[in-house]
N, C-alpha and C positions, 0 to 999 in steps of 0.2 A: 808669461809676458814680462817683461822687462821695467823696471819702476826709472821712473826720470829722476834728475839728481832732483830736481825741487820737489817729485814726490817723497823722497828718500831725505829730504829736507825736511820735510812737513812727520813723515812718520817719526824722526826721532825730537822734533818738539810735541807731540801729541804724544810718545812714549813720558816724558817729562814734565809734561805738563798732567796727564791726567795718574801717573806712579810719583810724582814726587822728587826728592834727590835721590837719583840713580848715579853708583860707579859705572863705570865703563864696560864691564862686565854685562852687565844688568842690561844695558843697552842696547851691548851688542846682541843678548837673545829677544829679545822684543822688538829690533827694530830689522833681523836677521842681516846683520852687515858684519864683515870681516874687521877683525883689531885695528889694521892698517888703515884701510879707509877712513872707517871712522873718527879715527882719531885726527885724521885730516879734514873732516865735516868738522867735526868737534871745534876745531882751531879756528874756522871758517866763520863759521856759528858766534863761536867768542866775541871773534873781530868783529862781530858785525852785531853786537851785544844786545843777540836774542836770548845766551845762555850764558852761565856764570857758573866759574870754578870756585868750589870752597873744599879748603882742607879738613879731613876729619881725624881727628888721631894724628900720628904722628909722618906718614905716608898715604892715605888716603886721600883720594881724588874724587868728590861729588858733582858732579853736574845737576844745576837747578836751569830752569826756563824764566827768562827776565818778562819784568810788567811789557816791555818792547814786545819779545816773542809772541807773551800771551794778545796781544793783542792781535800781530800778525794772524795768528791760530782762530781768533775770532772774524777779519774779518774773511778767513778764506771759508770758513763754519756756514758764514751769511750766503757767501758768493753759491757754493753748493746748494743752500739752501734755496736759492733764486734759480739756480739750474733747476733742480726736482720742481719745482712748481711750472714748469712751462713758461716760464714769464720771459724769457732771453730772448730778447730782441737784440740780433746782430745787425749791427749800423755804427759806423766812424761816417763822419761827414764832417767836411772843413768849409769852418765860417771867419774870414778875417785873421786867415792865416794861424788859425787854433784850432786843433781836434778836439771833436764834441763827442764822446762815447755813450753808449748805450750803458742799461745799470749791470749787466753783468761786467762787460768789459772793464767800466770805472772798478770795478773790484778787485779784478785779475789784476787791475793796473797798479791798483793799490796794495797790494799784496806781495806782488813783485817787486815795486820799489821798497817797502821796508824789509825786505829780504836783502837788497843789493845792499842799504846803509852799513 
């Protein structure tokens, strides 16, 4: 089965976050994605400053997961967690021209949006 880009999004801050600073290498075997791609996630990732480039040596390229990511990381940890327990109550309903979401949904949503920043 085939991994979505934002699960493929999540697997390599969860590679990062729970290894530490990882090269590129390293990455690409833990999070099983080709050099290419990922280093176009990578970039993605940057811009959108869940992960952070530091130099080691004089050619060395580390990737760390920023307090941003980690937090993304946390609240998708929660959202799962609220899936497993049976508690998802699927319901949008509009009051006054604003959507009111249910607690899973509120977290997808929120998840989503500090992915897109």
């Amino acid at each position: 089965m085939r991994r979505s880009k934002f699960e493929i999004k999540l697997d390599v801050l969860k590679a990062l976050a729970y290894n530490g600073p990882l090269r590129i290498t390293h990455i690409m075997y833990k999070t099983n994605l080709n050099c290419s791609y990922l280093k176009e996630l990578l970039e993605l990732l940057f811009q959108q400053n869940l992960v952070e480039r530091k130099k080691q040596r004089q050619r060395r390229t580390v990737y760390t997961i920023t307090e941003r990511g980690r937090s993304c990381l946390k609240h998708i940890r929660r959202l799962e967690t609220i899936m497993q327990m049976g508690t998802h109550k699927s319901f949008n309903f509009k009051i006054g021209g604003a959507y009111h979401f249910g607690k899973a949904e509120l977290w997808i949503w929120k998840a989503k949006r500090s992915l897109r920043k």
